[in-house]
C-alpha positions as CSV (number, residue, x, y, z in Angstrom):
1,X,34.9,29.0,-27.8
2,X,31.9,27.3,-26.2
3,X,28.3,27.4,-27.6
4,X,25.6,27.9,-24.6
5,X,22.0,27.4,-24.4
6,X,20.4,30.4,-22.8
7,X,17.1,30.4,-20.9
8,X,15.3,33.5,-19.4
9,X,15.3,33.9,-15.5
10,X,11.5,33.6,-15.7
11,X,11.8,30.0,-17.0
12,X,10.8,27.6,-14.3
13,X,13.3,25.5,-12.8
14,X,11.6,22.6,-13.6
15,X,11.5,23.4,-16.8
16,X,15.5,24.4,-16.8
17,X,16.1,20.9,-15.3
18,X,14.4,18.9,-17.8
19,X,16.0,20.5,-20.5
20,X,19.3,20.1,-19.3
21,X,18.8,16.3,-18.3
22,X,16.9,15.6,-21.6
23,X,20.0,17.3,-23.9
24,X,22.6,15.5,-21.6
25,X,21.3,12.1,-21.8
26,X,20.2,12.2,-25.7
27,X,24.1,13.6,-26.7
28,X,25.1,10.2,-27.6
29,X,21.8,9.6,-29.9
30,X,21.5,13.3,-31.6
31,X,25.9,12.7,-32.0
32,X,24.7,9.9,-34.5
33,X,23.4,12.3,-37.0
34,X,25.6,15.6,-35.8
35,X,28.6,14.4,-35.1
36,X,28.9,18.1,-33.5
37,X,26.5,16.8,-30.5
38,X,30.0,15.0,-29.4
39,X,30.9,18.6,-27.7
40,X,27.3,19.1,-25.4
41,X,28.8,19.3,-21.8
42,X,27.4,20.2,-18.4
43,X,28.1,24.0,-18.1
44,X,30.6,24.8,-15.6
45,X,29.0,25.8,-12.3
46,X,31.3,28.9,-11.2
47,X,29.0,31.0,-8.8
48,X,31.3,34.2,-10.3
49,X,30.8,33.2,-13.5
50,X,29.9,35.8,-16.7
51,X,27.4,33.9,-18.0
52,X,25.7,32.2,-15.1
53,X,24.0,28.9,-15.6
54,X,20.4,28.7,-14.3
55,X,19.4,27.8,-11.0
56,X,17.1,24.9,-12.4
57,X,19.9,23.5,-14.5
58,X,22.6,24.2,-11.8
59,X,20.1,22.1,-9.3
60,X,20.3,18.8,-11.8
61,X,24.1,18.8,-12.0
62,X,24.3,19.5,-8.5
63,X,21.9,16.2,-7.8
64,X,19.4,18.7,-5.8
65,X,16.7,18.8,-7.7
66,X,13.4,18.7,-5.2
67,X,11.0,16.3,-5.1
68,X,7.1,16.8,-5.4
69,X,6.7,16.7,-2.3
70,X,9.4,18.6,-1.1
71,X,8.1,21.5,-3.1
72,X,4.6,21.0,-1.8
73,X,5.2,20.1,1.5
74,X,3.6,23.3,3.2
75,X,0.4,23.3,0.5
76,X,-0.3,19.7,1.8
77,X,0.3,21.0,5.5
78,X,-2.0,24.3,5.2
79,X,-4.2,22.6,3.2
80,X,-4.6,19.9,5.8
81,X,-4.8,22.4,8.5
82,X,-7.6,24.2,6.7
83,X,-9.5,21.1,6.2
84,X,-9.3,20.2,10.1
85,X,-11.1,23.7,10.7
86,X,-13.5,22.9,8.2
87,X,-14.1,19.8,9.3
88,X,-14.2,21.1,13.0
89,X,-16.7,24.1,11.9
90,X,-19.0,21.7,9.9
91,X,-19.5,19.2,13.1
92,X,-19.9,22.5,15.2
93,X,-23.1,23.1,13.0
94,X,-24.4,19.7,12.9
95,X,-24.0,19.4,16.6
96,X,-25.9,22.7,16.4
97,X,-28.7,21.6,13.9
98,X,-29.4,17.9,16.4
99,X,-29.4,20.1,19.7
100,X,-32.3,22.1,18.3
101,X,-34.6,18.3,17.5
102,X,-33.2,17.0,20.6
103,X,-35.1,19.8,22.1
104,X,-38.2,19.3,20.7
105,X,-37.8,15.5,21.7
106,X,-37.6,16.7,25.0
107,X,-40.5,18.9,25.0
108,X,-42.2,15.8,24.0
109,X,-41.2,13.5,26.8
110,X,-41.6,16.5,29.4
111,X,-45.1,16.9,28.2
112,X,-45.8,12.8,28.6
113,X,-44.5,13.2,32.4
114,X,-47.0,16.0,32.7
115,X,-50.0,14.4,31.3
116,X,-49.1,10.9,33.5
117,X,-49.0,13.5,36.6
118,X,-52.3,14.5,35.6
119,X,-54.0,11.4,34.5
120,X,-53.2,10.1,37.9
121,X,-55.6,12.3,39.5
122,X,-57.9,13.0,36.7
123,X,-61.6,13.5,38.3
124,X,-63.5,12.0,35.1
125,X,-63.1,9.4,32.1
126,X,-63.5,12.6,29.6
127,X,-60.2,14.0,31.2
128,X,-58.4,10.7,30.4
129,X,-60.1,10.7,26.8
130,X,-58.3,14.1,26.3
131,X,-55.0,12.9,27.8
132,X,-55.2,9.9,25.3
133,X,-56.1,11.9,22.5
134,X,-52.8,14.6,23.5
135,X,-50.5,11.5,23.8
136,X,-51.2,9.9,20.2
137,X,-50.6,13.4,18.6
138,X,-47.3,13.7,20.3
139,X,-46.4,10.1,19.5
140,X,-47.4,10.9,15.9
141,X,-44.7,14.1,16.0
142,X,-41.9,12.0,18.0
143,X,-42.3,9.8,15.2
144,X,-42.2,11.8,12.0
145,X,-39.4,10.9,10.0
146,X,-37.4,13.7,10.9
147,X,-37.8,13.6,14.4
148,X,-36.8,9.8,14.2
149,X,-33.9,10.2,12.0
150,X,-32.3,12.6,14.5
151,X,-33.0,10.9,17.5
152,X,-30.8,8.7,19.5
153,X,-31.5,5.4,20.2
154,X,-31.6,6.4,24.4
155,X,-34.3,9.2,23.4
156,X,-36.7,7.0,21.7
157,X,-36.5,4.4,24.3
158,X,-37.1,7.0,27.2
159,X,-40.2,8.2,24.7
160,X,-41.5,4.6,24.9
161,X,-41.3,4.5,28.4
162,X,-43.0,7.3,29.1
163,X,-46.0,6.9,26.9
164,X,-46.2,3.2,28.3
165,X,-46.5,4.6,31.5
166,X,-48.8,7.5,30.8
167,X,-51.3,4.3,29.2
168,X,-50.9,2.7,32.4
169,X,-51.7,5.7,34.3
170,X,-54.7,6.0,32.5
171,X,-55.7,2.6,32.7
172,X,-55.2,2.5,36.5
173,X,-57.2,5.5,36.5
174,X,-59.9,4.3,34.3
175,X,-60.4,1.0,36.0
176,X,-60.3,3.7,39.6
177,X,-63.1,5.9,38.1
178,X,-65.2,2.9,37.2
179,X,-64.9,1.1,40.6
180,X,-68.0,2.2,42.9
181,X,-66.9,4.0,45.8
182,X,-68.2,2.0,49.1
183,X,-69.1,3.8,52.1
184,X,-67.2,4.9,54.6
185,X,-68.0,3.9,58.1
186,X,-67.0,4.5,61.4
187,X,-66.0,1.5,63.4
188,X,-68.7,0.8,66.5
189,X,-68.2,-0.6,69.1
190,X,-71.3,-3.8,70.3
191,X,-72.1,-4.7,73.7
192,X,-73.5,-7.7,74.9
């Protein structure tokens, strides 16, 4: 007659494992008080048999109990692969939120090539006044702190370019303006 410890299926095999190893390794220490503990023995493992022995038990005394990782071994992988889209969907949206400043940027330098264009053949100083005026507001927006946080380093440079050449422009134009214009005459011919 044999004396067995029964656990419900539900129980986890975890659970079932630990049991088992904690009442087969303390036989020798519970024996010292009940000498009766001298009898606990690993059940025997008969697939047929009429009480079967549970599967998280059965996986200790077989040695095939699974690691960690081996049981979460496809969490980790899903849960990496779901943090790769994430990850891929929330550079998607940043790449989208810098494309919309790096637009305005550009509307800012395409505007500094336009007013150069123009300053070049500006027909009085008030014109140039006006184009100087235009190009310190949109220096002021290029440079508001979220305008400049977003930008590259290539973008600001190309900004500084062109607003030194649009001060140049105006300057050349400025000095041009200011310059009387001389005469024009026709080449004659003298005779002796």
């Amino acid at each position: 007659m044999s004396t067995r410890l029964v656990a419900r299926n539900n129980l986890g095999d975890d659970t079932a494992g630990a049991v088992t190893r904690f009442m087969l390794a303390a036989r020798l220490a519970i024996a010292a008080r009940i000498p009766i503990a001298n009898r606990i023995e690993a059940p025997p493992a008969d697939k047929g048999a009429a009480l079967p022995v549970h599967p998280g038990a059965l996986a200790f005394l077989d040695d095939e109990e699974e690691s960690f990782f081996d049981k979460y071994s496809d969490a980790f992988y899903i849960g990496a692969m779901c943090l790769s889209v994430l990850g891929t969907g929330l550079a998607a949206a940043a790449a989208r939120l810098a494309r919309h400043t790096t637009t305005d940027a550009d509307k800012i330098l395409r505007r500094l090539i336009e007013i150069t264009k123009a300053a070049r053949g500006a027909e009085h100083a008030g014109l140039l006044d006006e184009y100087e005026e235009e190009a310190d507001e949109l220096l002021a927006s290029a440079l508001a702190p979220a305008a400049v946080h977003a930008s590259s380093v290539n973008r600001m440079g190309a900004l500084s370019l062109a607003l030194n050449q649009l001060r140049h422009a105006i300057a050349d134009r400025r000095q041009t303006l200011a310059t009387p214009v001389r005469a024009h005459f026709a080449p004659r011919i003298v005779r002796d």
